[in-house]
C-alpha positions in Angstrom: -23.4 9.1 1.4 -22.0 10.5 -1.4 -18.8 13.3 -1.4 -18.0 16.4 -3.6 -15.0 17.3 -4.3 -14.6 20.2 -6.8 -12.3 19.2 -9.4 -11.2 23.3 -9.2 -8.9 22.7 -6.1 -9.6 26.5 -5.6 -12.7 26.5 -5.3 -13.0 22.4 -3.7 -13.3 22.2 0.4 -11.4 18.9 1.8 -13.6 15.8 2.5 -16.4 16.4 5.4 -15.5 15.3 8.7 -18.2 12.4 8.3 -16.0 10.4 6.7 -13.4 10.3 9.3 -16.1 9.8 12.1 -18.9 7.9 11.0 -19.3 4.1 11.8 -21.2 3.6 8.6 -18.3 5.7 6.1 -16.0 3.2 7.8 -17.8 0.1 7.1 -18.3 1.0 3.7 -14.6 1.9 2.7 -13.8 -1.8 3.5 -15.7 -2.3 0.3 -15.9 1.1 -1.7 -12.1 1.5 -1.1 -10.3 -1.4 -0.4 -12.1 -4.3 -2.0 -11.2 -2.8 -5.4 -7.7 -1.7 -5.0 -4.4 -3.1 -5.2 -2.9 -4.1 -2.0 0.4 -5.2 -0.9 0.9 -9.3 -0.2 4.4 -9.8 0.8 7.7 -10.2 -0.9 8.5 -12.1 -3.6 11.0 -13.8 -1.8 8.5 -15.8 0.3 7.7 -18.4 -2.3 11.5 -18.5 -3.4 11.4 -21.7 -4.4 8.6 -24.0 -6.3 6.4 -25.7 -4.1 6.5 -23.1 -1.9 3.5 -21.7 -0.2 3.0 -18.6 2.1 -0.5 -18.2 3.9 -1.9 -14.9 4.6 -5.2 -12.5 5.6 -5.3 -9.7 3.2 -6.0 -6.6 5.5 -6.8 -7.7 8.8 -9.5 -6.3 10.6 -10.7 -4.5 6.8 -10.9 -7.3 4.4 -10.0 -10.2 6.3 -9.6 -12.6 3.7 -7.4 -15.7 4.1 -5.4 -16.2 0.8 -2.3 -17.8 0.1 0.6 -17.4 -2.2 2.1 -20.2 -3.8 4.9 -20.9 -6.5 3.5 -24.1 -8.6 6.4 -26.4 -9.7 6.9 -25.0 -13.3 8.0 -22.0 -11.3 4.4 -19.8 -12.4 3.6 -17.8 -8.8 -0.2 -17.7 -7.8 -2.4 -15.8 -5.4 -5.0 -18.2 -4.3 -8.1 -18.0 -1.7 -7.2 -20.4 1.0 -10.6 -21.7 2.1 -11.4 -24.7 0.8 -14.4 -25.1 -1.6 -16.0 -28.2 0.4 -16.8 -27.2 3.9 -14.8 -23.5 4.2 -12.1 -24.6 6.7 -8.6 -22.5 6.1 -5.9 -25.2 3.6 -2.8 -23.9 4.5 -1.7 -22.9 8.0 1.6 -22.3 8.0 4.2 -21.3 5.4 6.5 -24.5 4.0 7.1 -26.3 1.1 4.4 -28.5 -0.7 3.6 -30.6 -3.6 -0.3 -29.8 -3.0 -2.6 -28.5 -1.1 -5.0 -30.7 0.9 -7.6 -29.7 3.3 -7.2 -30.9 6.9 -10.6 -31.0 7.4 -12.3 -34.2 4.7 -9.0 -34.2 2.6 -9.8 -32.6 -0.4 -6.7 -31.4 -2.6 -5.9 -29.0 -4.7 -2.2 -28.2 -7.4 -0.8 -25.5 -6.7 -2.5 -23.2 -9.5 -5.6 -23.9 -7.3 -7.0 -26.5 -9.4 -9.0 -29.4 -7.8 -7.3 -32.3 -7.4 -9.3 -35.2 -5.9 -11.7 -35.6 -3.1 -12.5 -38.8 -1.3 -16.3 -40.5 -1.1 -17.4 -38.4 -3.7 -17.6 -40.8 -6.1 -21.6 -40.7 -6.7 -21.5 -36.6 -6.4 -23.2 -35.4 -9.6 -21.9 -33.0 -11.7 -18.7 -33.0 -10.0 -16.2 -31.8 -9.9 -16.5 -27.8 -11.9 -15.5 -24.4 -11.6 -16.9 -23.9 -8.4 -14.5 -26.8 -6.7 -11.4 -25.0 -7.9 -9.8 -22.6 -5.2 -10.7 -18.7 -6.3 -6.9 -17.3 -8.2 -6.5 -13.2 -7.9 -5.2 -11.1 -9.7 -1.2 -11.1 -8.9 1.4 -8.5 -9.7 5.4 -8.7 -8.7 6.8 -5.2 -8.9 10.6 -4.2 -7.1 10.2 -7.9 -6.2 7.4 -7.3 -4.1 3.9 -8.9 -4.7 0.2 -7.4 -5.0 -3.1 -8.1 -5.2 -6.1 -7.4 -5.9 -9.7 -8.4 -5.0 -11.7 -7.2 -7.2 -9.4 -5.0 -10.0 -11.4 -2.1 -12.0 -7.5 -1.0 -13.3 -4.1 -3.0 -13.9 -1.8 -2.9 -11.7 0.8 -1.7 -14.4 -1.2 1.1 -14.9 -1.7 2.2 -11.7 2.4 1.9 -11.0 3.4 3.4 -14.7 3.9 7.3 -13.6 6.5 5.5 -11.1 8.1 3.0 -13.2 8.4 6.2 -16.2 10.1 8.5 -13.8 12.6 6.0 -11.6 13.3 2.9 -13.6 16.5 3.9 -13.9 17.4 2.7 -10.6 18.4 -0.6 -9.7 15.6 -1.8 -7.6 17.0 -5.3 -8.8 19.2 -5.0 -6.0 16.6 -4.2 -3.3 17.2 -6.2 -0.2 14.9 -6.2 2.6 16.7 -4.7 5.9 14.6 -6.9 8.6 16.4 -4.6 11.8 15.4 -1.3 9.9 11.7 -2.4 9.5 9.3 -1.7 12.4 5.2 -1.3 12.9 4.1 1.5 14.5 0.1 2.2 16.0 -1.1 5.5 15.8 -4.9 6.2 17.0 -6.1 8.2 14.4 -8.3 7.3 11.0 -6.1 5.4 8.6 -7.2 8.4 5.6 -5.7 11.2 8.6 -2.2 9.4 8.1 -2.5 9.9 4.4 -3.7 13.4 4.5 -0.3 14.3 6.3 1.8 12.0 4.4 0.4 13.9 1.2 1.7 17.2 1.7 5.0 18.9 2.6 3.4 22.3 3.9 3.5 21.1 7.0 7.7 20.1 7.1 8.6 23.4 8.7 6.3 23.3 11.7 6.8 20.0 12.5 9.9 18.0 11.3 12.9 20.4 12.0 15.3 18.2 11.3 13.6 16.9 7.8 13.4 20.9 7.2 17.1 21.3 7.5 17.8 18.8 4.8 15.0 20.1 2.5 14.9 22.9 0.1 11.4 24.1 1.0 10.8 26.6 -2.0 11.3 23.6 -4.2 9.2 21.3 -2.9 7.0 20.2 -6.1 3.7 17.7 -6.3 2.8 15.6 -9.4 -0.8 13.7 -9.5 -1.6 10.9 -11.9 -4.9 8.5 -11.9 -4.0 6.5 -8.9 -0.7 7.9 -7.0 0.5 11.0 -7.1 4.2 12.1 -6.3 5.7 14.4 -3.9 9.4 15.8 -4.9 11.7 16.5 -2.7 14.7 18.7 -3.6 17.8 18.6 -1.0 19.7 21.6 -0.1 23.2 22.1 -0.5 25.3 19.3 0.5 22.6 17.0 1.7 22.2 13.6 -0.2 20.6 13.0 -3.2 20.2 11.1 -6.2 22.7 10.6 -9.1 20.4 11.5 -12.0 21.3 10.4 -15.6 22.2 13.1 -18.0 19.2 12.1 -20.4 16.5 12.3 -17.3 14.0 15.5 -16.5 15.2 15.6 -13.3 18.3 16.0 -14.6 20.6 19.1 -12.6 18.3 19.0 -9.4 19.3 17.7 -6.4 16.8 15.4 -5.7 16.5 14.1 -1.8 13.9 12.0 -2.4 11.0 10.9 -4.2 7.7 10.3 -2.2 5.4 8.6 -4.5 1.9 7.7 -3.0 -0.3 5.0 -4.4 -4.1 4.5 -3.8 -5.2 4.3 -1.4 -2.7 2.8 1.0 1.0 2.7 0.1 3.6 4.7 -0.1 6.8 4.2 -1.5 9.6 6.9 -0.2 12.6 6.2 -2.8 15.9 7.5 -1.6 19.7 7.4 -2.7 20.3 4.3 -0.5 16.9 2.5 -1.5 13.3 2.3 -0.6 11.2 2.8 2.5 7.5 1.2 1.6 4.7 2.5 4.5 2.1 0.2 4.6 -1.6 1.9 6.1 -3.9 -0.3 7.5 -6.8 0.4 8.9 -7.3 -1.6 12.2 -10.4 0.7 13.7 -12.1 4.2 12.9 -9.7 5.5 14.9 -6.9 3.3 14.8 -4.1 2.5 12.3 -1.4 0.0 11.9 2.0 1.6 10.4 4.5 -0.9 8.6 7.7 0.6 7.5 9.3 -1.6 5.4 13.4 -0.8 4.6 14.7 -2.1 1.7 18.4 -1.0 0.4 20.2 -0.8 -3.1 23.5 -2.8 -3.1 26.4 -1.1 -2.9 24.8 2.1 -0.9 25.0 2.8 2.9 22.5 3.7 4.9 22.8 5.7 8.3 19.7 5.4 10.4 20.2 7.8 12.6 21.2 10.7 10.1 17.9 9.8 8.0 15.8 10.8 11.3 13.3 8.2 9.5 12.0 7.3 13.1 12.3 10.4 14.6 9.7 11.9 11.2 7.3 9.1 12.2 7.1 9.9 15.6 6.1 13.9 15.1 4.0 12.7 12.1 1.7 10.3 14.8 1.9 13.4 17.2 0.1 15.5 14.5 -2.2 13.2 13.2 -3.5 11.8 16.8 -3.9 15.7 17.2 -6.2 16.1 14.6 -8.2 12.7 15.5 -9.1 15.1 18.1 -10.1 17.8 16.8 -12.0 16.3 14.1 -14.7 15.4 16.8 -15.3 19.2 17.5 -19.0 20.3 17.3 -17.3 23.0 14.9 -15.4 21.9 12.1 -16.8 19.8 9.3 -14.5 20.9 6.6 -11.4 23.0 5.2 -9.9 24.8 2.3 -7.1 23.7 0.5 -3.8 25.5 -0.4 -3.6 25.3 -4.2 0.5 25.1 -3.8 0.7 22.9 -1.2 -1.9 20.6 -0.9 -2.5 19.4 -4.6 -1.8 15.6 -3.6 -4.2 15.7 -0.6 -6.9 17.2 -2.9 -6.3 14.6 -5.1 -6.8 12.2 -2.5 -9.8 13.1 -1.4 -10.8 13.4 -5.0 -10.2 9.3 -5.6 -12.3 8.6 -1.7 -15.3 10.8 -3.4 -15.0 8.8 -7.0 -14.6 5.3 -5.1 -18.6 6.4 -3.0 -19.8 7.8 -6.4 -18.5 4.9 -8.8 -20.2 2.3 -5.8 
C-alpha cells in the first residue's frame, strides 16, 4: 500500500489509520523504514580500547540482526555481522577483549576488520577462501561519541546529521558523559510512529505538560524541517534556563530552553544547557514500544532531575499516546488535518513514512 501525503501541508491530511493498525504496514516498515536508515549502536566508549569487541542485535524484535562492534588493533573501529560465514552460528557472545574472532562452532576465525583468517580441514575446499568467507562490514558513523549504523544506506550519515552539526557545533559535546542513574527504558503500548507523532509537535505542551508549559514561551515555539530530521525550538521564558549563545550565532538574543532535534525515523536528540537527552524508539509490537532515554551531561554543568520534570513529561507523553492507540481503532476515524503552525514536523514525518512505501 502506497500513502499520499500532499506536499501543501494545508491542503495534506495525516497518514491513514492503516498504517498504525495493519499487520501487513507493520511488517513492511521493518524493511521500507528501518532496513534503510541509520540506527543507533551504542557508545563509542564500548570498544575503548583495541581489541575490543561489543556484540549486539540491531533492533530487536524489528531487524533482529546480530552484529558486533569491534576496535581492530591499529585502533580503526568496525561494525561487523556476527554470524559466521561457515555454518551461521553467532562469533561473539559476550563483550571482552580479543585478538580475533573465532567461531565456537568448527573454529573458523576471522581479524578484527572481519577478514577471514583461517579455517581448519578445509584444505581440499576449492576456490576457497573469497569474498563470501569474510564477515559482512556496515556502514559505521561516530557522532557526539556515539556510534551508528546502517543496513542498507541510500544517504550518509553526515548528511542526514549536517542541519544539527550547522546549528549546535558550538557546544562542547566533547565533554559528553553518559549519566548511567539518569538513563532509564520505559514501555508504552502504543505504535512506535504514535510516539513520534507527539514528540513532533509542541501544540499539544499546554494541555498536557503543565509544568513543561510554565518553563516555555508558547508563542515562540518555532519548527525547522530538513531532508531527514527536522527541529523543534524551544524558547524559555523569563528566568528559566537556557543556552549561552555565541554573539556570531542566529540564535543569537533568544533565550533558547532547548533544542529538540528529531532524526528519521527513530531518534531524538533533546539538547539542553546541561547536555543531551537521546530517546531511542523501538518498535517491539504494532502496539508496543520500547523507550530508552539516554542522559548524557556537558562537564562543568549541573543537572537537577527533578526541576527538569524529564520523567514526569514522559509519563503524560505515554498517557496521551496509549490514548490515541485507542482511539485509532474506532470504526470512525481514518485520518486528520494538520495545523500549518503547529504541526509542520509531524507532517513532515509522515511525509518521509509515505516516500520510504513509494521509493520501495
Amino acid at each position: 500500500m502506497n500513502f499520499s501525503i500532499d506536499k501543501n501541508i494545508r491542503a495534506s491530511h495525516t497518514i491513514t489509520t492503516d498504517f498504525y493498525t495493519s499487520d501487513d504496514m507493520y511488517e513492511a516498515s521493518k524493511e521500507k523504514i528501518f532496513a534503510k536508515a541509520w540506527m543507533y549502536a551504542g557508545d563509542a566508549s564500548s570498544i575503548q580500547s583495541n581489541g575490543s569487541v561489543f556484540p549486539f542485535t540491531l533492533l530487536k524484535h524489528v531487524l533482529d540482526e546480530p552484529l558486533v562492534l569491534t576496535r581492530d588493533m591499529d585502533g580503526q573501529v568496525h561494525c561487523l555481522s556476527n554470524v559466521c560465514t561457515h555454518r551461521g552460528k553467532v562469533i561473539i557472545e559476550e563483550a571482552g577483549s580479543k585478538q580475533l574472532l573465532s567461531c565456537g562452532y568448527h573454529g573458523r576465525c576471522f581479524r578484527l576488520d572481519g577478514q577471514f583468517k583461517s579455517m581448519p580441514e578445509f584444505d581440499d575446499v576449492e576456490n576457497f577462501p573469497s569474498d563470501a568467507d569474510n564477515l559482512h562490514q556496515l556502514d559505521l558513523a561516530e557522532w557526539l561519541s556515539l556510534l551508528f549504523v546502517n543496513l542498507s544506506p541510500t544517504v550518509p550519515f553526515a548528511d542526514v546529521i549536517q542541519p544539527i552539526q550547522d546549528r549546535v557545533g558550538w557546544l562542547p559535546f566533547d565533554t559528553l558523559q553518559f549519566v548511567e542513574e539518569k538513563s532509564k527504558d520505559y514501555i508504552v503500548n502504543g505504535h512506535w510512529a504514535l510516539y513520534c507523532d507527539n514528540y513532533l509537535e509542541g501544540f499539544h505542551v499546554p494541555f498536557v505538560h503543565a509544568g513543561l508549559n510554565d518553563a516555555l514561551a508558547f508563542d515562540e515555539y518555532d519548527y525547522e524541517t530538513y531532508p531527514y530530521c527536522n527541529l523543534q525550538l524551544g524558547v524559555a521564558k523569563e528566568g528559566e534556563p537556557c543556552f549561552d549563545v555565541p554573539t556570531d550565532h542566529p540564535d543569537h538574543g533568544r533565550n533558547i530552553y532547548a533544542y529538540y532535534y528529531w532524526v528519521w525515523p527513530n531518534m531524538m536528540f533533546n539538547i539542553y544547557p546541561w547536555g543531551l537527552s537521546l530517546n531511542i524508539i523501538e518498535p517491539v509490537a504494532k502496539d508496543l514500544t520500547l523507550v530508552k532515554f539516554r542522559t548524557y551531561q556537558f562537564e562543568g554543568t549541573e543537572f537537577d532531575w527533578t526541576a527538569n520534570q524529564i520523567d514526569v513529561t514522559e509519563l503524560e507523553d505515554e498517557a496521551v499516546v496509549e490514548s490515541v492507540q485507542e482511539g485509532i481503532k474506532s470504526r470512525f476515524y481514518t485520518k486528520g488535518r494538520f495545523s500549518p503552525k503547529m504541526e509542520r514536523c509531524v507532517h513532515h514525518f509522515h511525509g518521509l513514512i509515505a516516500d520510504a512505501f513509494k521509493e520501495s
